[in-house]
N, C-alpha and C positions, 0 to 999 in steps of 0.2 A: 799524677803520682801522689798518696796520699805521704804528708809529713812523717818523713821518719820509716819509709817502708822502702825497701829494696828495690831498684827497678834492674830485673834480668836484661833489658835490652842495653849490649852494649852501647860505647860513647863511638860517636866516628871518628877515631883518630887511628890513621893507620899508624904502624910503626915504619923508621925510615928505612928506606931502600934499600939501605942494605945492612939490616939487621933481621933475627929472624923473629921466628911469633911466640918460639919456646924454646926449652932445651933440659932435657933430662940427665941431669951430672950421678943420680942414685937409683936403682930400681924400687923403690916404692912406690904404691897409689893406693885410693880408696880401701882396698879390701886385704891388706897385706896387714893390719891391723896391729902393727906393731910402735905407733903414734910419731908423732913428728913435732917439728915449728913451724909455723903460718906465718909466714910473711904478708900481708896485702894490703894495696894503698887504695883501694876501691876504686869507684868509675870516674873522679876526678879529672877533669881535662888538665890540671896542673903537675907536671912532675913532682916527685917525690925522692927525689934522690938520697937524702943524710938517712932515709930508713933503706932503701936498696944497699948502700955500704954497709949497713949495720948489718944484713943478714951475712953477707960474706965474712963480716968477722967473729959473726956469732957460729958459721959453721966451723971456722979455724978453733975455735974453741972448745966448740962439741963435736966431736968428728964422729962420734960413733953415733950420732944422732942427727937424721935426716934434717936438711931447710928447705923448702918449699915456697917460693916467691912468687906471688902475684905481684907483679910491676907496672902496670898501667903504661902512659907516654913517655917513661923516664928512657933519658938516652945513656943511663947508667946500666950496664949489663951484668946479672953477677957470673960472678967466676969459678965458685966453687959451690953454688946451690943449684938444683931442680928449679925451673920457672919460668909462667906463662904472662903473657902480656894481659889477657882475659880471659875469665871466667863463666861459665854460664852458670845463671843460677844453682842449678843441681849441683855443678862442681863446685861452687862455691861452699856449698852446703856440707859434701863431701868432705873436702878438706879442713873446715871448718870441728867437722864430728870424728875427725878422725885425728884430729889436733891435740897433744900435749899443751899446748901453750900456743896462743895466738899473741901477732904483734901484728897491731896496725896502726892508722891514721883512726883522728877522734872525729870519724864522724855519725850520725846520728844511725842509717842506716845499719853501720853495721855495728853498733853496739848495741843495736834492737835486734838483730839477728844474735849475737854471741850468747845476749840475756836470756831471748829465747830457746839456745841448744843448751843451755844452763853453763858457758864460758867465762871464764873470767876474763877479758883481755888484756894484753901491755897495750896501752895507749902511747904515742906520741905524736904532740898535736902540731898539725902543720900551722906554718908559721909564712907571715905576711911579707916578712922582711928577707925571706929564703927563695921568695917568689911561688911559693907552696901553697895559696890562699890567695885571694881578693882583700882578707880580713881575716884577724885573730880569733874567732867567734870559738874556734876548736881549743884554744887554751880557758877559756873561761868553762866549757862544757867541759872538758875534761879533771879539770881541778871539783868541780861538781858532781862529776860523778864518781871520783873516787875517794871525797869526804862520804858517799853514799854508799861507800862499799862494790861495785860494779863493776871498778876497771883498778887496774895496778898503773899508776901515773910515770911515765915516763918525762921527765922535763928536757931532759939532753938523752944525744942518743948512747952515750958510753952509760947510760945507767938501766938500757937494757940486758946486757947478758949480766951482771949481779941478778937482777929479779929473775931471769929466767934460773937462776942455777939455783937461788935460793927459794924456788917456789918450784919445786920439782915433785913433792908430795902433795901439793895442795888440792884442798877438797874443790871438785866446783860448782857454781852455784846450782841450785835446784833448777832442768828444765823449765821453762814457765808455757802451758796449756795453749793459752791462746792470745792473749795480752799482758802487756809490764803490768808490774805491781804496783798497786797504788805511789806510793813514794817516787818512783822511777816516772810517771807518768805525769804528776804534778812537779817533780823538778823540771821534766823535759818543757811540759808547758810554758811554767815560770817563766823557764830560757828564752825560749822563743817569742815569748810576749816582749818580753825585755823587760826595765823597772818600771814601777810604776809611778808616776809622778799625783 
């Protein structure tokens, strides 16, 4: 899998035994086109739980507006959202373009997917000490790319529904063809390389 590119094949992590694999609390999908919030933690084998709470309280909030939860391995269930354990590419994609506002984890794939449906995301970056990561790597990327304009920085999770409420008109970025934009692409780099000594 090349750096920074989605891979559709799920992680093998089943969900536990007795939990299910989805659950639809709103009748919206793909083509109902009336936009929603995205929840998703990507293909991470780490849970993600302080974003899975966040979307239940972000529904209590918005009630008139759908949330939509990709949840990965978390043993957190929401309560008052729509939401799948995994996604396939296409659905991913799907929900993604039919998204008001996306909220996810900082990681690289999918902030190269949201740049190129032209999204703006809420980032919030998993963290090591949450047991969310191996390493921080997603707070330094995420602090990087939203000095760049790309993502809306979540540092804690109470400071997503403020950005979602106050960024309800906002424009979104221009689709991008085929590849990031210069800028986006030698920051990604940089990162990746790490400093240089």
């Amino acid at each position: 899998m090349e750096v920074g590119s989605y891979d559709p094949t799920p992680p093998a992590y089943p969900p536990p035994a007795d939990q299910p694999n989805s659950a639809s609390n709103q009748p919206f999908g793909p083509k109902t086109g009336g936009g929603m919030i995205f929840f998703a933690v990507g293909t991470e084998r780490f849970p993600f739980d302080r974003l899975i709470r966040t979307a239940d309280a972000v529904q209590e909030q918005l009630k008139d507006e759908p949330v939509f939860v990709q949840l990965g391995p978390s043993g957190v269930i929401p309560q008052k959202c729509s939401w799948a354990r995994l996604l396939s590419h296409s659905e991913l994609v799907d929900r993604l373009r039919e998204a008001r506002m996306v909220v996810t984890h900082a990681g690289v794939g999918m902030l190269l997917l949201c740049v190129r449906l032209g999204k703006i995301p809420i980032m919030l970056p998993r963290q090591k000490r949450f047991g969310e990561h191996v390493d921080d790597h997603q707070i330094e990327l995420a602090m990087k790319m939203a000095q760049l304009g790309y993502i809306l920085l979540a540092e804690h999770p109470e400071e997503i529904a403020p950005l979602l409420l106050n960024h309800h008109d906002r424009s979104p970025a221009p689709p991008m063809a085929s590849s990031p934009v210069p800028e986006l692409a030698t920051a990604l780099l940089a990162y990746l390389r790490g400093p240089q000594k």
